[in-house]
N, C-alpha and C positions, 0 to 999 in steps of 0.2 A: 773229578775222576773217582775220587772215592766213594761219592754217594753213588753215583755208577754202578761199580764194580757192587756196592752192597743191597742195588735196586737187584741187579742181575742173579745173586746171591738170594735173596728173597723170592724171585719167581722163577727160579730152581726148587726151590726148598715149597713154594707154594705148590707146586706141579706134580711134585712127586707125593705130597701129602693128598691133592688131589684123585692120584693114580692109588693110594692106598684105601681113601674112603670109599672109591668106588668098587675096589677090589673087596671090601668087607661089606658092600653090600650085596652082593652077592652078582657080581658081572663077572660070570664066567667064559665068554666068548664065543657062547653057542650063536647058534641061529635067533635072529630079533625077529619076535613074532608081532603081528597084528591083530591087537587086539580091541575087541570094539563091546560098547552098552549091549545087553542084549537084546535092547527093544527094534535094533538096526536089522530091518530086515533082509542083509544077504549072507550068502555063506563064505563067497570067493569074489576075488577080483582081479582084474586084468592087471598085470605089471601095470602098463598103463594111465588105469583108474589110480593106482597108489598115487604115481605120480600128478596127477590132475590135483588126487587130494591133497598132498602134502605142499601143494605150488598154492592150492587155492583155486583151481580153475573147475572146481567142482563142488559146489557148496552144499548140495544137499541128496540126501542116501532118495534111494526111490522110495515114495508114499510122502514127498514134500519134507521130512525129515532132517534137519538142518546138521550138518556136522562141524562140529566141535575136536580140532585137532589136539590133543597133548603132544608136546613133546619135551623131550626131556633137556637138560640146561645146557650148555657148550662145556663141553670136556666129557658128557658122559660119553660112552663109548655107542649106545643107539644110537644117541642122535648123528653122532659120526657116520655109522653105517646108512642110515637113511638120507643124509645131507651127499653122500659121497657115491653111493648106490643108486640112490634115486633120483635124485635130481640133480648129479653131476656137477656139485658148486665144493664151495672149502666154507666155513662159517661167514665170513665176511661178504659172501656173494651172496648167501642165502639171504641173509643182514640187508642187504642193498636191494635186492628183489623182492623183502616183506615190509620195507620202507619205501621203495615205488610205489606197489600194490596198493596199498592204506593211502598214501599221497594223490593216487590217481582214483581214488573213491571205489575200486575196482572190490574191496572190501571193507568192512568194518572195524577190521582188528585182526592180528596174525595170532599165529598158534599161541595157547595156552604153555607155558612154560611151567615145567615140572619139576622138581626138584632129588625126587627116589622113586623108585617103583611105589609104595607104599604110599605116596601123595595119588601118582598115577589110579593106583586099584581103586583109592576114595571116590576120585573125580569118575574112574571108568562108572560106579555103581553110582552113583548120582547126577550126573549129569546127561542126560539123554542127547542121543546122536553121538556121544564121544567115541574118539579113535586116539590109540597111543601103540607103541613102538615098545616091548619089552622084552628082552631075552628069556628065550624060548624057555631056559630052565626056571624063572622065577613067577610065569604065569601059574596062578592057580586056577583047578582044575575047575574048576565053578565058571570061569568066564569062557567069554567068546573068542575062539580064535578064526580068523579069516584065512580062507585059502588065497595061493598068488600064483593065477595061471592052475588053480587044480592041486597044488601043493601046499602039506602043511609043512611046519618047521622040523627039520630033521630028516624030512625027503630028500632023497636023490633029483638035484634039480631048483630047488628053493633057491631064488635071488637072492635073499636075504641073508646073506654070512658076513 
């Protein structure tokens, strides 16, 4: 009972240290924007299309251009919004649907798992075809942001809150 009570005590204490490192990296609760390499040639994309990409039912940008999803780790708060927004699951479902997927050959490999925006911006600039998930305030002004439905982040309208 007592290693119990002190498992439970430790992932209390892990959670909330979680909830602090993410908050000093600068997840302030804005709008998660879409952010993509800028060799990807579109500007916007259908609600829709997000969801196709982040499921995997859409592998490659138009001009044959393969995509490369980041996403950020379980606990950030993107990946929440996008797990929860877009494709309607809790982590564990998501979990079970990128272990189908891979199991049924249906792909190669599920999203690239990312660890801070600061991993994300590396991979956005080096990696051709990538897409990543980052709150709207800590995109820098250099990169590509995707419209969703004709909206960018901070519109009246934007899916993404």
């Amino acid at each position: 009972m007592r290693r119990f009570i002190r498992f439970v005590i430790m992932m209390g204490l892990l959670t909330a240290c979680c909830g602090l490192l993410l908050e000093a990296q600068g997840t302030s609760g804005g709008d998660i924007a879409v952010v993509v390499n800028a060799d990807v040639p579109i500007g916007n994309l259908s609600f829709d299309d997000v969801r196709r990409l982040v499921l995997g039912d859409k592998q490659y940008w138009p001009g044959n251009l393969r995509v490369t999803l980041l996403l950020r780790a379980p606990v950030a708060r993107e990946r929440d919004v996008v797990l929860r927004k877009v494709c309607d699951m809790n982590e564990a479902q998501f979990r079970q649907y990128w272990i189908g997927k891979v199991f049924r050959a249906e792909t190669a490999s599920g999203p690239k798992i990312v660890y801070s925006n600061d991993m994300a911006l590396s991979l956005l600039s080096s990696l051709s075809g990538s897409m990543a998930f980052m709150d709207s305030g800590a995109v820098p002004r250099n990169l590509k942001v995707l419209q969703i439905d004709g909206k960018l982040p901070g519109q009246q309208g934007y899916p993404l809150r």
